[in-house]
C-alpha positions as CSV (number, residue, x, y, z in Angstrom):
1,X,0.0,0.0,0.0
2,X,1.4,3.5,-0.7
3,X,2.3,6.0,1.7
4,X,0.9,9.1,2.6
5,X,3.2,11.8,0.2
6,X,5.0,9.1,-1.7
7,X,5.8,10.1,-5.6
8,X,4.8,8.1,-8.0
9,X,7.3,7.6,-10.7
10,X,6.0,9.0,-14.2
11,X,6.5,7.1,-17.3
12,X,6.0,8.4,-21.1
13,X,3.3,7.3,-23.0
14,X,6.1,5.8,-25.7
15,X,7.5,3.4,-23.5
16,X,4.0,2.1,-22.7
17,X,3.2,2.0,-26.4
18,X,6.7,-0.4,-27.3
19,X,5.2,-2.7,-24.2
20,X,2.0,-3.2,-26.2
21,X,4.1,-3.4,-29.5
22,X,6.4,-5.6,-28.0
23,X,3.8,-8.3,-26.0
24,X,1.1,-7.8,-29.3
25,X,3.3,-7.6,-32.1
26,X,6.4,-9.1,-31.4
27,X,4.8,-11.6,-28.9
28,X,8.0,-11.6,-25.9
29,X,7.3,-12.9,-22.9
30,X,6.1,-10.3,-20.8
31,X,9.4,-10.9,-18.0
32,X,11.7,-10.3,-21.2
33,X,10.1,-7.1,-22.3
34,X,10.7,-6.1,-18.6
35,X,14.1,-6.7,-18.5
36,X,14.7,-5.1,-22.2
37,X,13.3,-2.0,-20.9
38,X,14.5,-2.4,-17.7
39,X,10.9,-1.8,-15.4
40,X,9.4,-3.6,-12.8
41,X,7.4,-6.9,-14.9
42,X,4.3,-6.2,-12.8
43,X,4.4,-2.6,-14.1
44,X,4.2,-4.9,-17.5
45,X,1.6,-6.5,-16.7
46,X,-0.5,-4.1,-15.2
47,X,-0.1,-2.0,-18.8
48,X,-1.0,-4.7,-20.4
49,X,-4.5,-5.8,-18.1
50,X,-5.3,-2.1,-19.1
51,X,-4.8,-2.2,-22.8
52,X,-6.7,-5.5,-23.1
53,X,-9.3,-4.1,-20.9
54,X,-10.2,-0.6,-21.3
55,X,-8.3,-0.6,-25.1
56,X,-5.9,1.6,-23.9
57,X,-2.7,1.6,-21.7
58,X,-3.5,5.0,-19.3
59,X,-6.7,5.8,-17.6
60,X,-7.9,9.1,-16.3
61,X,-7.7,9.1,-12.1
62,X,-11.1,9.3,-10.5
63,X,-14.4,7.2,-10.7
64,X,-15.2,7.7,-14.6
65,X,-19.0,9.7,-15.8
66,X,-21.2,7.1,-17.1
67,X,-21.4,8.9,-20.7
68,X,-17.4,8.2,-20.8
69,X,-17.9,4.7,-20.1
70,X,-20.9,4.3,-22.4
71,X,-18.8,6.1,-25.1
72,X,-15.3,3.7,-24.1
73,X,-18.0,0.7,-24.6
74,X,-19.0,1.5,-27.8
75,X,-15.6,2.3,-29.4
76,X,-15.0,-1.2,-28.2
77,X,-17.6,-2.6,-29.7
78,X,-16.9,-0.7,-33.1
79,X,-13.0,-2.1,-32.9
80,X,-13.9,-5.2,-32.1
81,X,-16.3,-5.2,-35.2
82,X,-14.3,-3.5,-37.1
83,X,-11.4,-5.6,-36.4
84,X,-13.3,-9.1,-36.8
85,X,-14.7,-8.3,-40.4
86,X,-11.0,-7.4,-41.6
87,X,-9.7,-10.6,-40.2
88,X,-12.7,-12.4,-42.3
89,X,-11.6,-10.7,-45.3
90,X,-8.1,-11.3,-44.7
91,X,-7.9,-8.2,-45.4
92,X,-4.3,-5.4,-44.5
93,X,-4.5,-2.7,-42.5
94,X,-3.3,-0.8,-45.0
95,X,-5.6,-1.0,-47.8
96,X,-7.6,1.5,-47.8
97,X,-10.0,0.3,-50.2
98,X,-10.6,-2.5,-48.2
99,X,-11.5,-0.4,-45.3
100,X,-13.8,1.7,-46.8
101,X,-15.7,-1.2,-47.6
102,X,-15.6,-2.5,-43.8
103,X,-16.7,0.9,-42.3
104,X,-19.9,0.9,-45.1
105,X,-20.7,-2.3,-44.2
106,X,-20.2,-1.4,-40.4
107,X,-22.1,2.5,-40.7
108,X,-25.7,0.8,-40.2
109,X,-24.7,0.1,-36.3
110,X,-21.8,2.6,-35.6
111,X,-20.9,6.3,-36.4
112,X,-19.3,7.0,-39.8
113,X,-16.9,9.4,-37.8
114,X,-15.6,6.4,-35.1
115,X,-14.8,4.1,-37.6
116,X,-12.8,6.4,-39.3
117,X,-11.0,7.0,-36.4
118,X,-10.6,3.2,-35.6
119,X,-9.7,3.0,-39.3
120,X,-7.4,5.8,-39.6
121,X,-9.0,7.3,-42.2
122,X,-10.7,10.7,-42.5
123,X,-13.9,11.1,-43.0
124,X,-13.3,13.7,-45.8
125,X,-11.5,10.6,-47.8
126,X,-14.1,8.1,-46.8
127,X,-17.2,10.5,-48.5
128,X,-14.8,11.5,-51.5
129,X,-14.2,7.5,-52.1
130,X,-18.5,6.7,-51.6
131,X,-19.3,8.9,-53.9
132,X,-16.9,7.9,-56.2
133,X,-18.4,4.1,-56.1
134,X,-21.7,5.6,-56.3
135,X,-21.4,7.3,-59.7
136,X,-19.2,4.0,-60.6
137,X,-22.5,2.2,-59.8
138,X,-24.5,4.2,-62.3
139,X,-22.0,4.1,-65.0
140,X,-22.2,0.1,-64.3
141,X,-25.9,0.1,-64.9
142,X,-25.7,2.3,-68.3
143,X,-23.2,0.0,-69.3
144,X,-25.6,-3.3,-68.8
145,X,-28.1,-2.0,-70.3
146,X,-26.1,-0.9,-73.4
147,X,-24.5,-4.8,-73.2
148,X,-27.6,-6.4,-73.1
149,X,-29.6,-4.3,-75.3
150,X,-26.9,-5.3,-78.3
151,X,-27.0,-8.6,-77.0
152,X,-23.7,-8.6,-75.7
153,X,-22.0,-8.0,-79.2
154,X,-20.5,-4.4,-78.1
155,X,-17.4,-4.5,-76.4
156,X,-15.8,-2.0,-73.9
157,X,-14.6,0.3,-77.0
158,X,-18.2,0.3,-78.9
159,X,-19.8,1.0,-75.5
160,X,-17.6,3.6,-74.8
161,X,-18.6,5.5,-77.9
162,X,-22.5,4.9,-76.7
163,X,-21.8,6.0,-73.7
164,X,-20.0,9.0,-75.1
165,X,-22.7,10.2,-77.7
166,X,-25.3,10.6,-74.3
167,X,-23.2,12.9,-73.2
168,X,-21.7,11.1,-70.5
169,X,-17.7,12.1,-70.1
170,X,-16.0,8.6,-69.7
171,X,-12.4,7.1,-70.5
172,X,-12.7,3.6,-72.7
173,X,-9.8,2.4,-70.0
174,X,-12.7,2.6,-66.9
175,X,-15.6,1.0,-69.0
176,X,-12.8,-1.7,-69.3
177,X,-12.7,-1.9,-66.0
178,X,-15.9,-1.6,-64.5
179,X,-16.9,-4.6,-67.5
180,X,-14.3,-6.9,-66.0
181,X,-15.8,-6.3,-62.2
182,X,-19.4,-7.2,-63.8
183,X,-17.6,-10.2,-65.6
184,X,-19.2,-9.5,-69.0
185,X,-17.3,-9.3,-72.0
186,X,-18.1,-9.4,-76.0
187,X,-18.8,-12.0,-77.7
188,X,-15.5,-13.2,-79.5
189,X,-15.9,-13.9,-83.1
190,X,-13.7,-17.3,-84.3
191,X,-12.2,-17.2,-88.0
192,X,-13.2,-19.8,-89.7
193,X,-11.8,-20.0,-93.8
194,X,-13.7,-21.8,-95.8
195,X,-11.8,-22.7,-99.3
196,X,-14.4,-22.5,-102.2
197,X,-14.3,-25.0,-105.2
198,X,-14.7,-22.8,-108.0
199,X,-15.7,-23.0,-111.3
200,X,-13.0,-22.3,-114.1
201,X,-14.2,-19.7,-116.7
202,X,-12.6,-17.3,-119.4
203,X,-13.7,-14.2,-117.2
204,X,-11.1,-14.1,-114.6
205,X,-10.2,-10.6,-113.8
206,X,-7.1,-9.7,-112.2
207,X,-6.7,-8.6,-108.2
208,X,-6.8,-5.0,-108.3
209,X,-6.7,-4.6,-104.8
210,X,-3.8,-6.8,-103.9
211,X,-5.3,-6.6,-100.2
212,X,-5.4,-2.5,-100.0
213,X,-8.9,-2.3,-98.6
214,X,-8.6,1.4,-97.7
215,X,-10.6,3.3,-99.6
216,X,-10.2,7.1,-99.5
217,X,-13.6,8.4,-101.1
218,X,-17.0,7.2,-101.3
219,X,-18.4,4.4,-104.1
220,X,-14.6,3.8,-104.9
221,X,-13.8,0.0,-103.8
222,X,-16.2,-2.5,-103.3
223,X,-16.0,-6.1,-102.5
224,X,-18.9,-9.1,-102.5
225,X,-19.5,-12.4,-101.7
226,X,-22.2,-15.4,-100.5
227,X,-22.5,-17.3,-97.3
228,X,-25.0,-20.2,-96.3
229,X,-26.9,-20.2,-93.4
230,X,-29.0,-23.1,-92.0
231,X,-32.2,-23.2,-90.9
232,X,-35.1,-25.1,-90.1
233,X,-36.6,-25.9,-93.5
234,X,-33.3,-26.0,-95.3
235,X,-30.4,-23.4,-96.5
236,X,-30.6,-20.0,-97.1
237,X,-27.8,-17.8,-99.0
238,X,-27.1,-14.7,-98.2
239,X,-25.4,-12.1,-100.7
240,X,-24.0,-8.1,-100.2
241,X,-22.2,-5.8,-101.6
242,X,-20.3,-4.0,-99.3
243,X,-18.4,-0.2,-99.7
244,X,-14.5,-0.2,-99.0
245,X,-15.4,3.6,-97.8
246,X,-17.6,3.4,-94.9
247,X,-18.6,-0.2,-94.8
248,X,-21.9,0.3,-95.6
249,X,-24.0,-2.8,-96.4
250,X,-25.1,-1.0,-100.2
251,X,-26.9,-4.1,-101.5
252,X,-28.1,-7.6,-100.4
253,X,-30.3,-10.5,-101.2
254,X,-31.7,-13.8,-99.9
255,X,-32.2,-16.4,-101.6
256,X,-32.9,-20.4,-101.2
257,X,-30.5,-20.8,-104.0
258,X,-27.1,-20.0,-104.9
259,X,-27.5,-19.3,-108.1
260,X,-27.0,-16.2,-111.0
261,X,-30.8,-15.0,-110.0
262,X,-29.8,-13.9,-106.8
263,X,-26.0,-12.5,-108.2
264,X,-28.8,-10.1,-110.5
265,X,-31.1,-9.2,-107.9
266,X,-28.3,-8.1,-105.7
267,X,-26.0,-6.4,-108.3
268,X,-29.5,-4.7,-110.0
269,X,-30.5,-3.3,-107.0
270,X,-27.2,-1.6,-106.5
271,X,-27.0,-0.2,-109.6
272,X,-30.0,0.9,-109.4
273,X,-29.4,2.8,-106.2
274,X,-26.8,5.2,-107.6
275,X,-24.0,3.8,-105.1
276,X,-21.1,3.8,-107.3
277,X,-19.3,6.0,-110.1
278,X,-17.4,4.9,-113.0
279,X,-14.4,3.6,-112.5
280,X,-16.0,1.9,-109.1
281,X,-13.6,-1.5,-108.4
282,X,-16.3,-4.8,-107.7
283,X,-13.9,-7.4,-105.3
284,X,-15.2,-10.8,-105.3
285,X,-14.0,-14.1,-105.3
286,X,-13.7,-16.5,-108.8
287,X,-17.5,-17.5,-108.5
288,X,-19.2,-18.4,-111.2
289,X,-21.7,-15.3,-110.5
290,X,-18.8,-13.0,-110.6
291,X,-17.3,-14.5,-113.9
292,X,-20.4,-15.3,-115.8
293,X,-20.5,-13.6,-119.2
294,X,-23.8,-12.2,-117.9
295,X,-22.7,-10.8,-114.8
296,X,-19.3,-9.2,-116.3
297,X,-21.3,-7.7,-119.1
298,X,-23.8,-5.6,-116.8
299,X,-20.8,-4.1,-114.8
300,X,-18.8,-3.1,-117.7
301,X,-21.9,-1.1,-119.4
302,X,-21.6,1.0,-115.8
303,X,-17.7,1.3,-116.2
304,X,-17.2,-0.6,-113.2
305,X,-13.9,-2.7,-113.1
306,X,-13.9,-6.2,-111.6
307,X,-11.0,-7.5,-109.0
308,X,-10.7,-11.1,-108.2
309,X,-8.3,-12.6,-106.3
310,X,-6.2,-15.9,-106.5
311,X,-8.5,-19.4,-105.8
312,X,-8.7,-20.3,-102.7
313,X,-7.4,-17.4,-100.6
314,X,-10.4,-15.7,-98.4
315,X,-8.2,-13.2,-96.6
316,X,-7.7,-11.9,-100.1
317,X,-11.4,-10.4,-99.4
318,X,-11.2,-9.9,-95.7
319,X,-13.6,-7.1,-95.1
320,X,-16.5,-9.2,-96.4
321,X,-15.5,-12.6,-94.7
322,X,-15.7,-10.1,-91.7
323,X,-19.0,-9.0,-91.9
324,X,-20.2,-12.8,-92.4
325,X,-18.1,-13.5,-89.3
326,X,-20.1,-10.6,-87.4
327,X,-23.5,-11.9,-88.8
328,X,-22.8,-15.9,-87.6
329,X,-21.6,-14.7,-83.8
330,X,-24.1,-12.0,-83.5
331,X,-27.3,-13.1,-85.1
332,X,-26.9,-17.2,-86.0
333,X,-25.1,-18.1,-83.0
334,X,-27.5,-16.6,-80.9
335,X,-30.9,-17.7,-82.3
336,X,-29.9,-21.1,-83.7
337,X,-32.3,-22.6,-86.3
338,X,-35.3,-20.5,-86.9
339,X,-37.2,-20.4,-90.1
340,X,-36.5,-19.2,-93.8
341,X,-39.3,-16.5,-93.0
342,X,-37.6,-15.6,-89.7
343,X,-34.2,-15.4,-90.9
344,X,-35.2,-13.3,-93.4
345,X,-36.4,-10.7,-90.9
346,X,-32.7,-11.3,-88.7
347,X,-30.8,-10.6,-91.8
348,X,-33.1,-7.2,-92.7
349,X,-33.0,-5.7,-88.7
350,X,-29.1,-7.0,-88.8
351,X,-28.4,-5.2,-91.8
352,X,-30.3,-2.2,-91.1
353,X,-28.4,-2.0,-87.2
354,X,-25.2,-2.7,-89.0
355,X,-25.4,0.3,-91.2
356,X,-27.2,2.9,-88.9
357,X,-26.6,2.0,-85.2
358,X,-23.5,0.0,-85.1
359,X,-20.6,2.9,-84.1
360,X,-17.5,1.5,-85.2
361,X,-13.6,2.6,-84.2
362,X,-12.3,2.6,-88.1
363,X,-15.1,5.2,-88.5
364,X,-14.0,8.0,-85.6
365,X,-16.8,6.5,-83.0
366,X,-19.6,6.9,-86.4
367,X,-22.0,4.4,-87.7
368,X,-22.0,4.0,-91.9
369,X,-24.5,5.7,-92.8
370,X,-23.3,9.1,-90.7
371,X,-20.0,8.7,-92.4
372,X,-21.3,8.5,-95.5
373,X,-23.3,11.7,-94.9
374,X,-20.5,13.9,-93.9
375,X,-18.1,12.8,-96.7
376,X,-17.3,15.1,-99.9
């Protein structure tokens, strides 16, 4: 028992501190951290009965108010929650991230202002980070609903030019981001060359585009070709003509057969449209309705010159192949085997979407038909 007038000896709220550090942290015995620091070990021990009870290694003298113990109790309670859910995460003190999420989850049953403390955090940088998730959380939602309105055919860069023509200020690198956190990406489109057996005629013209598909004006290159697509009641083939300029869908036809009718119908309806000038360049493969006598006598009365390149080499007339590719992952692939009659409806809304709503990256963030309009 003390004294009456005995002096206490004083000791600094550091050395108390390394105690803790030292029995917590570095886990010593609590006899070794006495001699280390060369105090009494029940001065140790008491420090340490403190910290583990009150959360602290010095208390005030004197019987404490009741609203200091109810406020003592309820930091407790907050570190101690706070506390458990990072150990659940397995989660480091020093992500900040990390424990802005704990204190949201933990700001239903404490005050945002105590967990900050407990945190180490202000509040100022807690508020700033919230609302920053809150406008990411709106961003995520216009994204969806551009995703799943194109049925998942848009990727982060097509979105990003959506997003961009509502007027919504947005870097391609975040939608990239926020698309990987939802786990939704675009649909990937698989090459697949198909060699064509061709039929050997007299009217073979020569490749006058030797692969330069760049096309600095309006109705100058063009390139064409047919694909098959299956459906319920049999084959369909579908036929387009396609300008090098914009990559506008200028011309196309369906038809249950491949055959010179539909070549016509196709290359008739273009012509008729105006699409093209003299001199125009018509790609296509060695088909025999691209080298029918037919066929190259209705382009040359238009002074349109034909380009075809060597057999058996479909890169040679990549920009179509592409297209077809586009078609099969974004409208076959999706809806499987319908009908002729219902096909026939895809291919028209595809087309029709393809030239007026599909923004495209070649084009400066445009769809076809805008690009078209704003050229000389």
């Amino acid at each position: 028992m003390a004294k009456k007038g005995q002096k206490f000896k004083k000791y600094p709220s550091e050395l108390k501190q390394e105690v803790i550090r030292l029995y917590f942290i570095e886990h010593l015995p609590k006899k070794t951290i006495a001699s280390l620091l060369g105090i009494d070990e029940g001065r140790v021990k008491l420090w340490i009965k403190n910290y583990i009870t009150h959360g602290k290694v010095e208390l005030k003298k004197g019987k404490p108010k009741k609203e200091t113990l109810e406020e003592e109790m309820e930091r407790l309670r907050a570190e101690n929650a706070y506390l458990k859910l990072m150990m659940e995460k397995m989660l480091e003190e020093k992500d900040k991230k990390k424990k802005i999420e704990v204190i949201k989850q933990l700001s239903k049953d404490f005050s945002i202002k105590l967990l900050c403390e407990i945190a180490n955090i202000s509040r100022s940088t807690y508020y700033r980070t919230i609302n920053k998730e809150d406008k990411d959380e709106e961003l995520k939602e216009n994204i969806k609903e551009i995703y799943f309105k194109y049925n998942g055919i848009y990727g982060y860069r097509r979105i990003t030019m959506v997003l961009k023509r509502e007027g919504k200020k947005v870097n391609h690198k975040k939608v990239y981001r926020l698309m990987k956190e939802m786990g939704i990406y675009a649909r990937i489109r698989r090459k697949n060359y198909i060699r064509k057996a061709t039929k050997e005629t007299q009217y073979v013209s020569d490749n006058k585009l030797k692969r330069n598909f760049k096309s600095k004006s309006k109705y100058e290159k063009f390139v064409s070709d047919i694909t098959e697509i299956k459906t319920e009641e049999g084959k369909l083939y579908l036929m387009i003509i396609q300008d090098l300029y914009n990559n506008e869908i200028v011309s196309y036809g369906v038809s249950k057969s491949n055959n010179m009718e539909l070549a016509h119908k196709v290359i008739d309806e273009w012509l008729q449209s105006g699409k093209y000038k003299e001199g125009s360049i018509f790609h296509t493969d060695r088909g025999f309705q691209f080298t029918h006598i037919l066929t190259v006598k209705k382009l040359n009365e238009k002074g349109i010159i034909q380009s075809m390149p060597r057999k058996g080499l479909p890169q040679d007339n990549g920009p179509v192949e592409s297209f077809f590719s586009h078609f099969k992952e974004e409208v076959v692939k999706i809806h499987g085997e319908k009908t002729e009659e219902e096909y026939k409806k895809l291919i028209e809304e595809y087309i029709r979407f393809y030239n007026e709503e599909r923004y495209q990256i070649k084009l400066k963030g445009t769809t076809s038909v805008e690009y078209r309009s704003h050229a000389i």
